[in-house]
C-alpha positions as CSV (number, residue, x, y, z in Angstrom):
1,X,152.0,124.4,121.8
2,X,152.8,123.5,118.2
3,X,150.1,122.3,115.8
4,X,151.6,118.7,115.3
5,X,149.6,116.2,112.9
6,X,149.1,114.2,116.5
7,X,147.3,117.4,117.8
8,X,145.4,117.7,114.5
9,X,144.3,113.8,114.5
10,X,142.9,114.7,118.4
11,X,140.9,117.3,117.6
12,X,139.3,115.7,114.8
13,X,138.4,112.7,116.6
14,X,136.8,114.9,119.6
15,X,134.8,116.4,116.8
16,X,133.2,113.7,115.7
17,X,132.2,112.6,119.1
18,X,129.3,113.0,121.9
19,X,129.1,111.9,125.5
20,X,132.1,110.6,127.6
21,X,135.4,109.1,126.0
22,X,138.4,107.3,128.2
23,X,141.5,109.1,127.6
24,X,142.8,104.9,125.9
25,X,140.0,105.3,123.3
26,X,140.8,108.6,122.4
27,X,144.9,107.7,122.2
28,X,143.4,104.4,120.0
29,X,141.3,106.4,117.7
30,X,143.8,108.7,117.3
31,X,146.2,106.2,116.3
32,X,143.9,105.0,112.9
33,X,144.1,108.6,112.0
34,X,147.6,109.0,112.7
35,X,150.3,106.2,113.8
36,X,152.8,108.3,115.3
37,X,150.3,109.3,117.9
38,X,151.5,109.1,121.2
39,X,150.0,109.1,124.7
40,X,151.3,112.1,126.7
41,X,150.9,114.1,123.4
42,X,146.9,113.5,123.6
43,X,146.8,113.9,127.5
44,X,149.2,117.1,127.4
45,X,146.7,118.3,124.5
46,X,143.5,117.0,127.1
47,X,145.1,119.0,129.7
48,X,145.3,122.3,127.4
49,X,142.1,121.2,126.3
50,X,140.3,121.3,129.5
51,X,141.8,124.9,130.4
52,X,140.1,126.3,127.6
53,X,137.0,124.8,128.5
54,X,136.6,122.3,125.1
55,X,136.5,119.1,127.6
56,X,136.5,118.4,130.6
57,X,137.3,115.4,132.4
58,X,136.0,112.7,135.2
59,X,136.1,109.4,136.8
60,X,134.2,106.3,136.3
61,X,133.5,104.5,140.0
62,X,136.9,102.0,138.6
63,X,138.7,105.4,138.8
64,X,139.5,105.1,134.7
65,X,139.5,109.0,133.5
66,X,136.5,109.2,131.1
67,X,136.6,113.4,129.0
68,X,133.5,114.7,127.8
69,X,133.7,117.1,125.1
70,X,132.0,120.5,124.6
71,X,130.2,120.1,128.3
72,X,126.6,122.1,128.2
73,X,126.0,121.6,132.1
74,X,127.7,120.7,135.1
75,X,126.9,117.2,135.8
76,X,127.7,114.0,137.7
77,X,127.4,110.2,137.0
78,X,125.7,107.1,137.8
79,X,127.4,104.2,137.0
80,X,126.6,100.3,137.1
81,X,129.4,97.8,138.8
82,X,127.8,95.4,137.3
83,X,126.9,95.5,133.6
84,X,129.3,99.4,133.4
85,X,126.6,101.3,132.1
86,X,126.5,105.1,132.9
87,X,124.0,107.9,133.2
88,X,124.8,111.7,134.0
89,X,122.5,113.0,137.1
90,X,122.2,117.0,136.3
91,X,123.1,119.5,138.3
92,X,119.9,120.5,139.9
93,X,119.7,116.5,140.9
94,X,123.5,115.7,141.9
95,X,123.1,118.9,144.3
96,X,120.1,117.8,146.1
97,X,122.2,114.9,146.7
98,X,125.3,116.4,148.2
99,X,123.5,119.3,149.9
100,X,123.8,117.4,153.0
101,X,127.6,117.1,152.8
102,X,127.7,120.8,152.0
103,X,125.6,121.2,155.3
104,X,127.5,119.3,157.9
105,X,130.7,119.3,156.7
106,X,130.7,122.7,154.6
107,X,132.3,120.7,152.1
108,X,131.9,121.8,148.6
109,X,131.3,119.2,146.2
110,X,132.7,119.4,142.5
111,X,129.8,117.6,140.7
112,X,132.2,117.3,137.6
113,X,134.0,114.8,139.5
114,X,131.0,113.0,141.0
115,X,130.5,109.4,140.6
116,X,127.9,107.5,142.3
117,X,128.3,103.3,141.9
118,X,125.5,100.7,142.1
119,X,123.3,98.7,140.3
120,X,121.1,99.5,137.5
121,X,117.3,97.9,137.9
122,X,118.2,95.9,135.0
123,X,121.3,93.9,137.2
124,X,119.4,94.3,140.4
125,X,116.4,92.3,139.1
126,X,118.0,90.2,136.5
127,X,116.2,91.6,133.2
């Protein structure tokens, strides 16, 4: 891959950040650095990206692709229908969870791609 001013623009952006991104904000923010910034150039540079272990990528419940840079742990995600917010569950937690899948259906669950939807207490009760 060539080193384009559009690549350059991505990385800096993904430095700057923590947590979970959509794939539109990163193509936005990309854009104030650098107008010329196209889409498939920051999702070809994702996909590289994600190879070489710098991000990695999953889906909110709405099936939007959400990238999380610099990933410490395997995790999954809660996420509320209602008000949109989102928690990771770590690993040791998420497994418990789809151990029972693993079990009867010797199905091996990629926890990176794990997204559980609900409602937070906060919707549930109204507060």
């Amino acid at each position: 891959m060539r080193w384009t001013p559009q690549r350059r623009a991505l990385i800096d952006v993904l430095s700057g950040l923590e947590g979970h991104v959509t794939g539109a904000e990163l193509v936005e923010r990309c854009r104030e650095i650098d107008a010329q910034t196209i889409p498939s150039t920051v999702y070809r540079t994702l996909d590289v990206l994600e190879e070489l272990g710098f991000v990695s990528h999953s889906h909110r419940a709405d099936g939007r692709e959400e990238y999380h840079v610099l990933p410490d742990a395997e995790h999954g995600h809660l996420q509320c229908m209602s008000c949109g917010a989102s928690w990771e569950i770590p690993a040791t937690e998420a497994r418990a969870l789809v151990r029972g899948l693993e079990r009867s259906r010797a199905f091996a669950v990629d926890l990176t791609h794990l997204t559980i939807a609900g409602r937070c207490e906060g919707c549930r009760t109204g507060g």
